[in-house]
C-alpha positions, 0 to 999 in steps of 0.5 A: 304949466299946471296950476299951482294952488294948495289944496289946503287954502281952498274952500273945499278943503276948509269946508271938508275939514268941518264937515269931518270935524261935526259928522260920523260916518257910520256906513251902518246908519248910512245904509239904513238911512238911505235905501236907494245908496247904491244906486246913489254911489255906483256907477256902470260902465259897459264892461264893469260896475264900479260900487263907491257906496261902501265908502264914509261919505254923504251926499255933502261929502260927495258934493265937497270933493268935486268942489275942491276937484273944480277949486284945484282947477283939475279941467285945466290940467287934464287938458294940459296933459293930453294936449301935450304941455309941459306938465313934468316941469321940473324934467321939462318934458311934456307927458304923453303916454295917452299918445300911445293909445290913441288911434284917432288921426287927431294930431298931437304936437310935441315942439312942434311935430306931430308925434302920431306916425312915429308911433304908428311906425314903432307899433309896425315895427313890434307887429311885424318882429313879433309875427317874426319870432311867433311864426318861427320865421325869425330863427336863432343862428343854428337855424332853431326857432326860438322859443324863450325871450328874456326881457332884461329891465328894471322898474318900469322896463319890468313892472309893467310887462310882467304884471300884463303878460302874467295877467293875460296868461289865458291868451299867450302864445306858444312862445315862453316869457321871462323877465330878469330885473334884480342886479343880484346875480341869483334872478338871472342864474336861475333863468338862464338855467332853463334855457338854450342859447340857440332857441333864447331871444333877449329884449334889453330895455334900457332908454339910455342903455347906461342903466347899471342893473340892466347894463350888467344883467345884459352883459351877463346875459351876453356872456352866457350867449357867447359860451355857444355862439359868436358876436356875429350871432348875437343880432339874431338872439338880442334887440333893445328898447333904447334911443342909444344907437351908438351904445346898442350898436356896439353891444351887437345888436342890429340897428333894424332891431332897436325899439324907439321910445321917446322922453314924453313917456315915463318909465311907470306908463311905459307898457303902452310903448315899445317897453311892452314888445315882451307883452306883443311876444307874449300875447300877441299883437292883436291882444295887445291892440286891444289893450291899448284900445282898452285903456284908450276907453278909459282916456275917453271917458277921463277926458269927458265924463262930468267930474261926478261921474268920472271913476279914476276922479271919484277914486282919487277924491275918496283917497285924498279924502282918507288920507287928509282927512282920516290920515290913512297911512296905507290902502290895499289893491286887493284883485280877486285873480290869482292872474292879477297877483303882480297888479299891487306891485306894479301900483307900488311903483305906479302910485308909490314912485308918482306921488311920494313927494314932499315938495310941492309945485311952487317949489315949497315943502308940504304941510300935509300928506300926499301919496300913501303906502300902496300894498296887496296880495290876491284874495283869497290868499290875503284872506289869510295873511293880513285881512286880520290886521284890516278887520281888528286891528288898529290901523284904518286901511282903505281898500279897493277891492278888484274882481271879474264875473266870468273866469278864463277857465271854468274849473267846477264852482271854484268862480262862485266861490271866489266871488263869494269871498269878494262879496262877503268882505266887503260886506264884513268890512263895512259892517262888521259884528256887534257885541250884541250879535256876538252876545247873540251867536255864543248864545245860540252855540250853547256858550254860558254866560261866563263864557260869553264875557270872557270872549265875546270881545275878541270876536267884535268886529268894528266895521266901518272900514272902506272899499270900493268894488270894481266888477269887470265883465271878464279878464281880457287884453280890452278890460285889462287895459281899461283898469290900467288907465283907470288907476294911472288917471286916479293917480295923476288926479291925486297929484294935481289935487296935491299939489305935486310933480307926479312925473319925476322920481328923484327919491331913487337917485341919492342911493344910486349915486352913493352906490356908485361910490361903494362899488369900489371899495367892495372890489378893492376890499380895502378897509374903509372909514370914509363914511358913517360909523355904521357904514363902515362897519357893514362894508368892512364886514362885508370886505372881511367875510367875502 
């Protein structure tokens, strides 16, 4: 079990809560006043550099979050959760998706049973099918080799392998990888539109194979299929990621081709598993080795590195720090690589779906914020969009910003340029322009004195905002998964300091369950006044219009 302590009761927190309350934390002044800061505040790694200097803290700011690190017992739990305890408590399931990554012979026991060979034996499974379908030796029912796969899942069957396959582009293999995840009828219309059922093959991730949007995406998705072919052939065109034998085997699909998953893996840290056999498609399954073994290196150095020199714990505190402290509502993932445009998105889930919790682990509601409001987009395209809100606007924004020193493909000087624009805002963030230096500027344009007081303020930028930089040596299936891990440790250590289960997800199940009770009205489209006045309009509509 994991402690149960409330962050606010501990001495760290009293403490971090007077030091703010007697301190301002101007980064101009910080800077000024401590030439070697960078130095202080940054930490290199072998593939990367992570710079946490431009961040509103001190020396005894620094100091007193590792204390409420300690005082939260966050040793304690990072040994429960990679030892295999039941850490998801309130689903009775120990969490393990470390396991999947970890190619050590060390044993890792679940109720008694070590779960390294049969992990061992999937990751076979996924390299021996994928070397299949890649060579051209798993062919369709007309003798075609295939040449497009479907994966049909929803949240973390999707978010995940999207996000990889679309950041590792560069190293893809000839084969071509779409995803279908929305119920709307529209996402797998437009896919489907592109492509022939002798040369399509359809991944169907569903643990259970129960779950609605995927079910009614598959069996559409089978439908389509059948248009060409028989049930006969639909084992050679569909395989699944389920532990529903019986379920699978009906739908036609050979029973050498079901993918296990086990329940110690959560659907948001599912990639690493057979969830990521689109990814082994995509990319290959060397590449995919790699990115195990990338996010293993980040797993190594979580597990031991000293709290002050541990990234994925020096992240969360920064961000317990906003929020808590500054009340930071949001913080933006800001990844300089167009390859990393799903990357926000997938944190949504990741960080969104883990902390956003009210109820602490004793069982009590909260009396302070856990997790924020994750977004981004890529820069430099976010420069233009929402960096106005960030620089002058009223809200405090953290941001972590995300770039790499080499590119995969080098087109003339666009990397140096890229990477100006990385540099520049964070310095502009940080610092931001005075009324004085504006005052200074319109005075060397030629602007009068008149002109000068009517603008100069719209032109001051506070500063002062924080970031933290992550400079990766390149974007490959290695570095990609360490960044992975990096995030999903930060996301894990802010739950423990919070409090919370960051391992259910019940806030998706009231809609579903009530969906569930609509669905018939919309099919029988009688009028309806079993619900709230406002639902019953809508529906009522809905069933009028249709």
């Amino acid at each position: 079990m994991l402690p149960k302590i409330n962050p606010t009761q501990t001495k760290a927190w009293l403490a971090l809560s007077e030091h703010f309350a007697q301190n301002d934390f101007e980064l101009r002044t910080l800077f000024n006043y401590n030439p070697e800061r960078f130095n202080q505040f940054s930490i290199k790694r072998p593939d990367f550099l992570f710079d946490f200097s431009k961040n509103l803290i001190d020396e005894r700011t620094f100091e007193l979050l590792l204390n409420l690190a300690e005082e939260c017992d966050l040793n304690s739990a990072i040994t429960k959760m990679f030892s295999g305890d039941i850490i998801n408590e309130t689903e009775g399931r120990a969490v393990l998706h470390t396991a999947l990554r970890d190619f050590s012979e060390t044993e890792i026991l679940v109720d008694g049973e070590n779960i390294k060979p049969a992990v061992r034996r999937v990751l076979e499974q996924m390299k021996a099918f994928s070397e299949d379908v890649i060579s051209g030796r798993h062919k369709g029912f007309t003798g075609k080799v295939i040449t497009d796969v479907v994966n049909i899942g929803i949240g973390g069957s999707d978010l995940g392998p999207v996000m990889v396959c679309r950041a590792l582009k560069h190293y893809r293999t000839r084969l071509n990888v779409h995803f279908v995840s929305n119920v709307d009828g529209n996402h797998i219309a437009e896919v489907l539109k592109e492509l022939d059922p002798e040369t399509t093959l359809f991944i169907v991730a569903s643990k259970t194979f129960t779950t609605q949007e995927t079910m009614t995406n598959a069996e559409s998705a089978k439908t389509w299929f059948l248009s060409r072919g028989t049930q006969n052939d639909v084992a050679k065109h569909f395989v699944a990621l389920s532990t529903n034998t019986e379920a699978v085997n009906e739908f036609g699909i050979a029973e050498e081709n079901i993918f296990e998953f086990w329940d110690w893996v959560g659907g948001r840290y599912s990639l690493w598993s057979a969830i990521g056999l689109s990814i082994v498609l995509a990319v290959g399954y060397e590449n995919f080795e790699q990115l195990l073994k990338g996010a293993n290196e980040t797993d190594l150095h979580f597990r031991t590195a000293e709290f002050s020199e541990n990234i994925p714990v020096i992240m969360a505190l920064l961000g317990v720090w906003y929020r808590n402290f500054h009340h930071a509502g949001t913080y933006a993932i800001l990844p300089y690589s167009q390859y990393l445009d799903r990357f926000p998105a997938y944190l949504q889930q990741g960080d969104m779906e883990s902390n956003g919790k009210c109820t602490d682990r004793n069982g009590q509601f909260v009396q302070y914020e856990t997790g924020p409001v994750i977004w981004g987009e890529p820069g430099t395209n976010g420069q233009h969009a929402f960096y106005q809100l960030i620089h002058q606007g009223t809200e405090f924004i953290p941001a972590d910003f995300i770039a790499f020193v080499k590119s995969c493909n080098n087109v003339s000087d666009h990397q140096e340029k890229l990477l100006a624009n990385f540099f520049a805002q964070t310095e502009a963030l940080a610092f931001g322009k005075t009324p004085i230096e504006v005052q200074e500027e319109l005075q060397l344009a030629g602007k009068t004195q008149e002109e000068i007081k009517r603008i100069q303020n719209h032109k001051v930028f506070h500063g002062n905002t924080p970031t933290n930089s992550l400079l990766f040596n390149a974007l490959t299936p290695f570095i990609l998964g360490q960044l992975i891990a990096l995030y999903e440790h930060k996301i894990f250590v802010q739950g423990i300091i919070w409090n919370i289960f960051s391992f259910d997800q019940f806030g998706v199940e009231l809609g579903k369950t009530l969906a569930s009770k609509i669905l018939p009205e919309l099919q029988n489209g009688a009028a309806t006044d079993t619900h709230d006045s406002s639902t019953n309009g809508l529906i009522n509509y809905y069933n009028n219009k249709k």
